[in-house]
C-alpha positions in Angstrom: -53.7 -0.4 91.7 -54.0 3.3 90.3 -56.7 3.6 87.7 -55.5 5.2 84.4 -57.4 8.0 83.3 -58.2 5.9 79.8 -60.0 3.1 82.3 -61.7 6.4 83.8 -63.6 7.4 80.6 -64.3 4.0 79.8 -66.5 4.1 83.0 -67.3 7.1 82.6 -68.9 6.0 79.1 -70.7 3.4 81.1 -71.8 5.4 83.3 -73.4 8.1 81.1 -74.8 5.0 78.7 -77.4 4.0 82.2 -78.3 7.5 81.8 -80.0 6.8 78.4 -80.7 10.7 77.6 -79.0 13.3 78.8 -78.7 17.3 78.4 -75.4 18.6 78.8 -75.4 22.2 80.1 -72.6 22.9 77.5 -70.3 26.4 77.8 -68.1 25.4 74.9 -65.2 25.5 77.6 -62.8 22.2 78.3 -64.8 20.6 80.6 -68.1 20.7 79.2 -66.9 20.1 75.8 -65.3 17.2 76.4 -68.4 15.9 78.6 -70.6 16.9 75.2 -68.2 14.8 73.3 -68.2 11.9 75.6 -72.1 11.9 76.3 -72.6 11.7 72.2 -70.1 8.8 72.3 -71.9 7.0 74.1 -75.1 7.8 73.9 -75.6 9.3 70.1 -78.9 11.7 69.6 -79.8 10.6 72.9 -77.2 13.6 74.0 -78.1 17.2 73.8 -75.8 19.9 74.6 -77.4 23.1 75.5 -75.9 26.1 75.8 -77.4 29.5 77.7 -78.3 32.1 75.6 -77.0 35.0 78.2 -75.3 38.6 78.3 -72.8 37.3 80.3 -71.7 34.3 77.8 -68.9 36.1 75.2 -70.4 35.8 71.7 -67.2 34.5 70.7 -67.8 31.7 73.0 -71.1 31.0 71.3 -69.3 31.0 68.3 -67.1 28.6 69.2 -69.1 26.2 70.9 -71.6 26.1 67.6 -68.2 25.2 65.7 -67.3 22.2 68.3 -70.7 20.6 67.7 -70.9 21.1 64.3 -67.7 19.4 63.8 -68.3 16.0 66.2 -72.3 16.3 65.2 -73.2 16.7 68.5 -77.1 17.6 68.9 -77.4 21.1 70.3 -79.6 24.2 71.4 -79.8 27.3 73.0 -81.6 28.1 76.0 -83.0 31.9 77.1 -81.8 32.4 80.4 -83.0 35.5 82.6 -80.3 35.8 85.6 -80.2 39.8 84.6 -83.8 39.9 85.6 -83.3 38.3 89.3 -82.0 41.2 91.8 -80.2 38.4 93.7 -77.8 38.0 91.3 -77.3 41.8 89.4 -76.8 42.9 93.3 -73.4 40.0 93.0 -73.0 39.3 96.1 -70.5 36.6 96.6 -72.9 34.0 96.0 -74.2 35.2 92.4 -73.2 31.5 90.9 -75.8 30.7 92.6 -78.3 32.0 90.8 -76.9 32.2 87.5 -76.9 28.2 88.0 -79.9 28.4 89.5 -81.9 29.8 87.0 -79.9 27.8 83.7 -80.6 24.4 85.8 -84.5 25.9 86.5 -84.4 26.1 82.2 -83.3 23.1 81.5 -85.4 21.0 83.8 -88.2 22.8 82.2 -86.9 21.6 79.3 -86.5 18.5 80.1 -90.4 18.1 81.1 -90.8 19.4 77.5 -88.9 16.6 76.2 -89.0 14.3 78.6 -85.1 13.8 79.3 -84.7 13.4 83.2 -81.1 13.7 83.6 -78.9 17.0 83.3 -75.4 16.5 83.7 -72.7 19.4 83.8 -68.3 19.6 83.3 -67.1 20.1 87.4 -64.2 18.1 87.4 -62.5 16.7 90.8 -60.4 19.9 90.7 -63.4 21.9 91.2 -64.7 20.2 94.3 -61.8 22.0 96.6 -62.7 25.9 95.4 -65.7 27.8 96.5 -68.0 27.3 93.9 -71.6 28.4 94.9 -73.1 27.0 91.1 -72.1 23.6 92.8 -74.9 24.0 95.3 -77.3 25.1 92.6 -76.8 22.0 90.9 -77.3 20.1 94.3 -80.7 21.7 94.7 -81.5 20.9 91.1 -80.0 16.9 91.4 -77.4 17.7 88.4 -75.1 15.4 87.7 -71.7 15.8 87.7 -69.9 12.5 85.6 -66.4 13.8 85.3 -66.2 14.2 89.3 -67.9 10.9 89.8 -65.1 9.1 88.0 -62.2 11.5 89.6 -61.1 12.7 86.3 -58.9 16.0 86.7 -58.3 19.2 84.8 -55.4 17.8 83.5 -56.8 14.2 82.3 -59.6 16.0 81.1 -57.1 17.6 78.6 -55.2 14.6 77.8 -58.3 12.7 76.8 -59.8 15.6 74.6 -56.0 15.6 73.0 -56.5 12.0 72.6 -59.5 12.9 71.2 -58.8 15.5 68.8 -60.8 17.9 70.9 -59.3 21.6 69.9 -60.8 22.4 73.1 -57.6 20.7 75.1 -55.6 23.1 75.6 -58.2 26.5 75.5 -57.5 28.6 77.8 -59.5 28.8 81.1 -63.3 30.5 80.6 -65.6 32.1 82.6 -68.5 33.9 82.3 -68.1 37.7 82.0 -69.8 38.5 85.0 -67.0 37.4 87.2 -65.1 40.2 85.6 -67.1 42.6 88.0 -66.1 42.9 91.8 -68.1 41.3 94.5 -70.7 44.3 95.3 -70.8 46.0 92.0 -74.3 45.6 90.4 -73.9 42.9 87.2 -75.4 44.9 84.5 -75.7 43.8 80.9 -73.7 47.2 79.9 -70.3 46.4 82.3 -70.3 43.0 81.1 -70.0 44.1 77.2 -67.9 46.4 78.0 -65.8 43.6 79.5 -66.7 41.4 76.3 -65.4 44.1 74.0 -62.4 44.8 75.8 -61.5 41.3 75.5 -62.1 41.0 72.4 -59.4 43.6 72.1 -56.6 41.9 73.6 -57.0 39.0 71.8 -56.8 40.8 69.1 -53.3 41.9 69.9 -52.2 38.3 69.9 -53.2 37.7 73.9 -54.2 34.4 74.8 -54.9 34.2 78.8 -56.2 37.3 80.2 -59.2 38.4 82.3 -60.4 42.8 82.1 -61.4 43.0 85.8 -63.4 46.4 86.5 -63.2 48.7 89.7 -65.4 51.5 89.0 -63.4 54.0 86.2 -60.8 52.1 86.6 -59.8 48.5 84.5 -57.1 46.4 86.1 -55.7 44.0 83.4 -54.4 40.7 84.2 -51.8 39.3 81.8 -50.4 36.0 81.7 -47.0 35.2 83.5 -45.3 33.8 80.3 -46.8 36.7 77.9 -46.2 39.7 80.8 -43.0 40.4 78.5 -45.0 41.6 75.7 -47.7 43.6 78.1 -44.9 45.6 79.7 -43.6 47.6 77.3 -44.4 51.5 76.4 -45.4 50.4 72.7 -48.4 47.8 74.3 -49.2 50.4 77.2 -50.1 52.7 74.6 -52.3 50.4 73.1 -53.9 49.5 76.5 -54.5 52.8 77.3 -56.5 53.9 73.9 -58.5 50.7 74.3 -59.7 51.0 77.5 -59.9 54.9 77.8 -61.9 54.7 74.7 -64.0 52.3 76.3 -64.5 55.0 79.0 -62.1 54.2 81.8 -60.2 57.5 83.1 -57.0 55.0 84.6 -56.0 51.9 83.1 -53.6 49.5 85.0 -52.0 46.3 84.5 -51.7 44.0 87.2 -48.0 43.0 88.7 -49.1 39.4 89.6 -51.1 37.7 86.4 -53.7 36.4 85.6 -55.2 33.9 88.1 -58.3 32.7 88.4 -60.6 33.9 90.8 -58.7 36.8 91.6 -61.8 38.5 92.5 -62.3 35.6 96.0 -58.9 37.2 96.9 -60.7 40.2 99.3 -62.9 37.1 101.1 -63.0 35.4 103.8 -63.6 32.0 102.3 -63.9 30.6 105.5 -67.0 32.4 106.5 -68.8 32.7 103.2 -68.1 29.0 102.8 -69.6 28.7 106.4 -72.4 31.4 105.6 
């Protein structure tokens, strides 16, 4: 008999109860909000979300993620992390999730000496499992946990239940950091990835909901939703495009045909062999 995804959080509230204290590496996005919110159901003050304190993390996201445990009273930090200062990961190769994960799980387990909390637990959902995702080996390495794969709970029942929940995370668009803006073999530096930050903050301004500013040198290829590409392609919103972006100090500025999509950027690799590698 199927399980229903309400019978999937209830054990997924059991499961997280054993636990007894738990940090929950917490980017404010649907996944790990909902995991914050379900790890302070069960387990109260026990629960700590912690949240990197990076370049590459948008401030609005910070800003948001203060206002999700603020309203469920979830107990919460910040965390310095240094992945800027690890050559591994500025050189972005196609394994830099590695080390940003890396070094955030590296934090928190030093936290977790500190406090003496044994168990860090993250948002991959069963979704996740089938998509290259080097972070997921960092968090092998490191013995994270991963509860919402554990009980099979999908993208989509993750949103359900955080609608069920009153979550205003259920239906946010999906996040990532900035640094996977930046093509695979163009150094990560702390300067592209505001300039991505403040570009973004510039479409949204213009109403934009789902979008990801993808840099290629001087140029910025935008990617648009499908169902708002009506409202990109016009001469009135190319305009605007073009003033943000030039005055951000980009000589061509396109918009990209296809949409947004995530992990546009794994398009030029063989997934195969870096899987493999």
């Amino acid at each position: 008999m199927p399980v229903s995804f309400d019978q999937k959080q209830e054990q997924l509230f059991a499961n997280l109860r054993k636990l007894e204290r738990v940090m929950v590496a917490f980017s404010g996005g649907t996944d790990s909000a909902y995991l914050a919110w379900a790890a302070n159901q069960a387990l109260g003050r026990n629960a700590l979300a912690i949240t990197a304190d990076s370049a590459s993390i948008p401030e609005s996201h910070k800003r948001d993620a203060e206002a999700f445990v603020a309203r469920f009273g979830i107990a919460h930090e910040y965390i310095e992390t240094r992945e800027f200062d690890n050559p591994d990961y500025v050189r972005n190769s196609p394994d830099r999730c590695f080390h940003c994960k890396d070094e955030l799980f590296t934090r928190l387990e030093e936290l977790g000496r500190e406090r003496g909390i044994a168990h860090i637990i993250y948002g991959v959902n069963l979704d996740d499992l089938g998509d290259y995702r080097p972070g997921q080996g960092a968090a092998k390495n490191h013995k994270v946990a991963a509860p919402l794969a554990d009980v099979s709970l999908s993208k989509a029942e993750i949103r359900e239940l955080s609608r069920k929940a009153g979550l205003p995370t259920w239906d946010r668009p999906a996040s990532a950091c900035l640094s996977s803006r930046i093509p695979y073999g163009t150094p990560v530096t702390i300067e592209n990835v505001k300039t991505v930050e403040t570009g973004e903050e510039e479409l949204k301004a213009l109403g934009f909901r789902q979008f990801r500013v993808r840099l290629h040198g001087e140029v910025v290829r935008i990617e648009i939703a499908r169902e708002e590409m009506a409202r990109a392609l016009t001469m009135e919103m190319a305009a605007r495009f073009t003033e943000i972006f030039k005055r951000l100090g980009f000589k061509y500025v396109t918009l990209d045909l296809e949409g947004y999509r995530q992990g546009s950027l794994n398009e030029v690799l063989n997934l195969v062999t870096v899987t493999k590698g």
